[in-house]
C-alpha positions as CSV (number, residue, x, y, z in Angstrom):
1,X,-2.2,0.4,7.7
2,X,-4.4,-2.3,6.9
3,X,-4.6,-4.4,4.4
4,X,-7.5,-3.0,2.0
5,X,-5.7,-0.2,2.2
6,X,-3.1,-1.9,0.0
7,X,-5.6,-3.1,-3.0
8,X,-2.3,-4.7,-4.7
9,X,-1.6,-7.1,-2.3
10,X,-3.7,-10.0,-0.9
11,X,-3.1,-11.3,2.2
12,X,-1.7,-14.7,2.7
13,X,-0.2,-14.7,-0.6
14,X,3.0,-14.3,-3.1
15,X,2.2,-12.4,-5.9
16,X,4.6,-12.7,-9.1
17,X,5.3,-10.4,-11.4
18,X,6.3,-10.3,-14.8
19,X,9.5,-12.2,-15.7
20,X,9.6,-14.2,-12.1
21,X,12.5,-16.5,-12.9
22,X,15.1,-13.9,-12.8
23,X,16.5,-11.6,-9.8
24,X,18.2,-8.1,-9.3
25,X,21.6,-8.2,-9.0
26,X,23.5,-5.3,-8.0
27,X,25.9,-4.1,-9.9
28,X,28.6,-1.7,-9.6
29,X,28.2,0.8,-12.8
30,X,31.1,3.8,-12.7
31,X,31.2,4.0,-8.7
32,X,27.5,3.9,-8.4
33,X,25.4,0.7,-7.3
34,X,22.7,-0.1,-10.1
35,X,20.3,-3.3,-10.0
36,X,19.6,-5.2,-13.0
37,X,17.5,-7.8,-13.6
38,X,19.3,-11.5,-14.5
39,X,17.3,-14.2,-15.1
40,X,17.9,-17.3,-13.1
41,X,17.8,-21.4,-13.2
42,X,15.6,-22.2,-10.7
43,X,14.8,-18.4,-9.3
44,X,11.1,-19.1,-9.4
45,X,9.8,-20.2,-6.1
46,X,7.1,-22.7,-5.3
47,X,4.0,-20.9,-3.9
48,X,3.6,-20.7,-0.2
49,X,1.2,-23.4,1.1
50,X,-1.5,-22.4,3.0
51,X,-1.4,-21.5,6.5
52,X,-3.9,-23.4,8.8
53,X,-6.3,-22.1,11.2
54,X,-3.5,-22.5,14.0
55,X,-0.6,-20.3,12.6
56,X,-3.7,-17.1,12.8
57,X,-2.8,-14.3,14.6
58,X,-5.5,-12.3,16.8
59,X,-4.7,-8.8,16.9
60,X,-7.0,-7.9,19.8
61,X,-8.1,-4.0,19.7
62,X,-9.2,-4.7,23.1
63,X,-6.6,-6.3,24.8
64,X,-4.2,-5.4,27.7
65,X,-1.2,-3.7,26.8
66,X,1.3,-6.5,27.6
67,X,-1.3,-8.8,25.1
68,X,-1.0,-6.5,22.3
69,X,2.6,-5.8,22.3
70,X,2.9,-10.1,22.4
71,X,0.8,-10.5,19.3
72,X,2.5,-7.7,17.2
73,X,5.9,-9.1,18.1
74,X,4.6,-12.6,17.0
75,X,2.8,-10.9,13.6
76,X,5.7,-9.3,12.5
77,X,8.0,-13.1,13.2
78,X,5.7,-14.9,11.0
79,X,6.0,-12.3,8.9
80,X,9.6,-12.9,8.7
81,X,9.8,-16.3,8.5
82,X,6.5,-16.4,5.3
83,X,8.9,-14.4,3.3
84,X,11.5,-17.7,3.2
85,X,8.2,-20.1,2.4
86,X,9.1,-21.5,-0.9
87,X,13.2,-20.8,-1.2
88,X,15.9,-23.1,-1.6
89,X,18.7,-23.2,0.4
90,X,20.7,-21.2,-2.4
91,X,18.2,-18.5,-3.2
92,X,17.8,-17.8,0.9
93,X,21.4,-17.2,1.4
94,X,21.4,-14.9,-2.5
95,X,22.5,-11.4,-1.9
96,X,20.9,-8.8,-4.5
97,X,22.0,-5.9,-2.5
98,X,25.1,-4.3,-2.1
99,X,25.5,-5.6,1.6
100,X,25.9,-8.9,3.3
101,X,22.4,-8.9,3.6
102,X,20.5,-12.6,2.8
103,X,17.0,-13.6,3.9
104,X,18.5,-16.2,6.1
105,X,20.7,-14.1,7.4
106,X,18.0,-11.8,8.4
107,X,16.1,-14.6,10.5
108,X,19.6,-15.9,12.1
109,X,20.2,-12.5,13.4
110,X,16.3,-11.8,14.1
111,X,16.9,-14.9,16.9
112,X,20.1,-13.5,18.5
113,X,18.0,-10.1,18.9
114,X,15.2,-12.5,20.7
115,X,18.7,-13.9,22.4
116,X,20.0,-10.5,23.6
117,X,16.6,-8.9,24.4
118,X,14.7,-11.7,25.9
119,X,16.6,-13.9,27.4
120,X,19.3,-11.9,28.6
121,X,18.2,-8.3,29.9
122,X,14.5,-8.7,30.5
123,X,15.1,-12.7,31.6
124,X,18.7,-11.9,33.1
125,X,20.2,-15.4,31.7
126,X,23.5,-16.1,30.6
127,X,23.5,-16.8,26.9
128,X,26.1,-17.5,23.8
129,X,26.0,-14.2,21.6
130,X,28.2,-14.1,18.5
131,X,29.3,-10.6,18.3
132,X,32.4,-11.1,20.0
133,X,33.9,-11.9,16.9
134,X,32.1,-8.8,14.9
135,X,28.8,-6.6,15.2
136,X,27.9,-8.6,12.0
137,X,28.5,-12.3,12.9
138,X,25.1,-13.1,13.5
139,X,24.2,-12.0,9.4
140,X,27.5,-14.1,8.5
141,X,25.8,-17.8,7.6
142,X,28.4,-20.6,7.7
143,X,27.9,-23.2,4.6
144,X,25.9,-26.1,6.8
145,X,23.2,-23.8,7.8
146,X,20.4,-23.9,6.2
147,X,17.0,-22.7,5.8
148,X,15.6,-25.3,8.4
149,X,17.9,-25.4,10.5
150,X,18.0,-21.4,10.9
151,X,13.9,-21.3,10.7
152,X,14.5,-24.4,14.0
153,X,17.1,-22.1,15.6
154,X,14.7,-18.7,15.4
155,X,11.6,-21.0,16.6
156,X,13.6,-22.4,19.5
157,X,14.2,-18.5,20.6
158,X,10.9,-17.3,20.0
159,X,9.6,-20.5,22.5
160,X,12.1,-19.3,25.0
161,X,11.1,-16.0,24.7
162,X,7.7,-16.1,25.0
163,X,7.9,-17.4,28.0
164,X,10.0,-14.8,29.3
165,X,7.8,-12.3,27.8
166,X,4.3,-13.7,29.4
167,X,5.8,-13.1,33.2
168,X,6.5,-9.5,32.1
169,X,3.6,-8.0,34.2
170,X,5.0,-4.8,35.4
171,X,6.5,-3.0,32.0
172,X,7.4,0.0,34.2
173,X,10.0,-2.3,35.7
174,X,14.0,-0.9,35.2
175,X,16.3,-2.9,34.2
176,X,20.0,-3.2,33.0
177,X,20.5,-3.2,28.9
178,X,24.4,-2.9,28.5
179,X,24.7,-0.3,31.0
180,X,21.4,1.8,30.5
181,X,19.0,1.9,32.4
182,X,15.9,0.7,30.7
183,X,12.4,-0.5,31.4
184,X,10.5,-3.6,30.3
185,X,8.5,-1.4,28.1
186,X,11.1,0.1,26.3
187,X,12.4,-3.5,25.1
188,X,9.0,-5.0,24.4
189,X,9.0,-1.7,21.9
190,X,12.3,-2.1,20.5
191,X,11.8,-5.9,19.6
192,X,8.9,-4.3,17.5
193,X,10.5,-2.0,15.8
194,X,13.6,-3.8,15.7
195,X,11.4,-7.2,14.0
196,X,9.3,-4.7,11.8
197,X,11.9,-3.2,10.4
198,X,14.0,-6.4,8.9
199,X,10.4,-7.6,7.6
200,X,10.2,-4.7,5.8
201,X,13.9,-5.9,4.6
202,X,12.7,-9.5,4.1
203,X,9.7,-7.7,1.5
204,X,12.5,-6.1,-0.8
205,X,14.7,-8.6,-0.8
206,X,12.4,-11.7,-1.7
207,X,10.9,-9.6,-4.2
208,X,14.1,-9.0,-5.4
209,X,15.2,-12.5,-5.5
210,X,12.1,-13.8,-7.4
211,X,9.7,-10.8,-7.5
212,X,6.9,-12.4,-5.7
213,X,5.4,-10.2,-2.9
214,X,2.7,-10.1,-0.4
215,X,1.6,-8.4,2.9
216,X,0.8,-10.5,5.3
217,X,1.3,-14.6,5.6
218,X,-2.9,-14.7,6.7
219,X,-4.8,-11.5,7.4
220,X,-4.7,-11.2,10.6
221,X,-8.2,-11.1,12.7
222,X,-7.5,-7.2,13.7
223,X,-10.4,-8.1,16.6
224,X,-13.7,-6.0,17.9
């Protein structure tokens, strides 16, 4: 969809709702999880400044097939990272669902996928992964990490990465992912779905902390 087909939401904003400087805390209520609204010092988050000309992403109708899957994977980051525009520390490491799930956490693990995915199977590097010591170390945040330095450590991956992805020009290529046999194509896919899916997660949960909400960080320019 686009986004007038979404008349609730503006692009390249935050909306707030009623009673903003609270959050939803989940609450276990006779076995079952229930989410009540708490009110919070401090919930209420600054609103997100506005994005200049050179943060835009083109979404070219007509472009190659390489180009398009580069500027959906790149939509759906800044996605991502908007949804943290605004949060302390405190209320980016907040879990309001029954998980370990944070909004931090979220865009620490989104750059160990860009780690795994990139660098390693279609770039065949060597890199440091953190799963050795769990499937869920990467959404684990240690107590110095913190919102910049986690937003620095996801745009130092997505640099790598891009450049990685830019030499991709034959997507039927096969690679190696873990023992399966897999083409270029396939990954450039699965970072998509894989990116869009824990934005989707960063929408619930930010609204959840402070209720503010919003489709895209700047409408994208969708092309000719």
């Amino acid at each position: 969809p686009v986004p007038d087909q979404h008349p609730g939401l503006r692009p390249g904003r935050l909306h707030h709702r009623r009673n903003p400087a609270g959050a939803y805390l989940g609450i276990r209520h006779r076995g079952r999880l229930e989410f009540r609204h708490q009110r919070l010092h401090g919930a209420r988050a600054r609103p997100p400044a506005a994005p200049s000309a050179a943060t835009d992403t083109i979404i070219d109708r007509n472009g190659t097939e390489l180009e398009l899957y580069k500027q959906v994977i790149d939509l759906n980051r800044r996605t991502v990272l908007w949804k943290l525009d605004g949060l302390s520390d405190e209320q980016a490491k907040m879990r309001v669902v029954g998980s370990e799930t944070t909004l931090l956490g979220i865009v620490n693990h989104l750059a160990h996928v860009e780690r795994y995915w990139v660098q390693a199977v279609l770039g065949g590097q060597t890199v440091d992964l953190p799963w050795s010591s769990g499937e869920d170390a990467d959404w684990i945040l240690a107590d110095d990490q913190t919102v910049a330095s986690v937003v620095a450590f996801f745009q130092e991956e997505i640099a790598v990465s891009d450049r990685i992805i830019a030499q991709q020009v034959d997507l039927d290529r096969v690679i190696d992912a873990g023992g399966r046999s897999t083409s270029v194509r396939w990954v450039l896919l699965h970072l998509i779905e894989e990116i869009g899916r824990h934005a989707g997660h960063a929408d619930i949960i930010r609204e959840l902390i402070d209720e503010s909400t919003g489709y895209f960080p700047i409408e994208p320019r969708w092309g000719s």
